[in-house]
N, C-alpha and C positions, 0 to 999 in steps of 0.2 A: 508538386511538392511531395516528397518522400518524408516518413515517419519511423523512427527509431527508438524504441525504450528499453535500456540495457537497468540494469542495479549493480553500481559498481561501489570500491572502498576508494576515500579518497584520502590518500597518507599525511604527516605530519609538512612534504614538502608543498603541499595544497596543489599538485600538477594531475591531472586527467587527462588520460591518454585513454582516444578511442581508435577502434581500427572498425574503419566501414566498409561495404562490400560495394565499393565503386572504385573506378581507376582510373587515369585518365583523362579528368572531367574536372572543372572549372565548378567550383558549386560555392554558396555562401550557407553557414550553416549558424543557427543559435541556439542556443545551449538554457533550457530552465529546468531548475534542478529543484528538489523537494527532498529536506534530511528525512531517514527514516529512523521517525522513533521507536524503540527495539522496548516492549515492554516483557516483563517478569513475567513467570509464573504466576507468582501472587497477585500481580496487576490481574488477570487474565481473568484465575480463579473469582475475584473480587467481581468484577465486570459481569461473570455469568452467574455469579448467586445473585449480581442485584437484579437481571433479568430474570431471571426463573420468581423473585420476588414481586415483582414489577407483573407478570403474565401468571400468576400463580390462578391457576382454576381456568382458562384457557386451554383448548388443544389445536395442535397446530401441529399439521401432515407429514411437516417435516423440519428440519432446522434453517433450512434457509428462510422458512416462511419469521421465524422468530427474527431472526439476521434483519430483514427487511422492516422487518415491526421496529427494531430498535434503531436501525436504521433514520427514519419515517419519524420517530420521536427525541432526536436528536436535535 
């Protein structure tokens, strides 16, 4: 079983057109999709003052260490 993860727009006529790199071939395929919610600025901002609030007097190596922290507390 082959695996594919594209991020496409899916218009007002609700049709999804994918083009794969097989030809040929006889295959059954199923399709599980996930919206992506598109947040602001302000959302963002918001998010990483409450961490830096949240880890205030912590140091941490680098920023993914913090990502995983909130992560983890989620």
């Amino acid at each position: 079983m082959e695996s594919i993860k594209i991020k496409t727009h899916i218009g007002e006529d609700g049709i999804l057109s994918l083009r794969l790199p097989i030809t040929n071939q006889e295959i059954e395929a199923m399709v599980v999709y996930q919206p992506i919610i598109k947040q602001n600025y302000l959302d963002s901002k918001l998010k990483f003052e409450r961490l830096l609030q949240q880890y205030k007097g912590q140091t941490f190596t680098n920023s993914a260490e913090l990502l995983r922290e909130d992560r983890l507390s989620e």
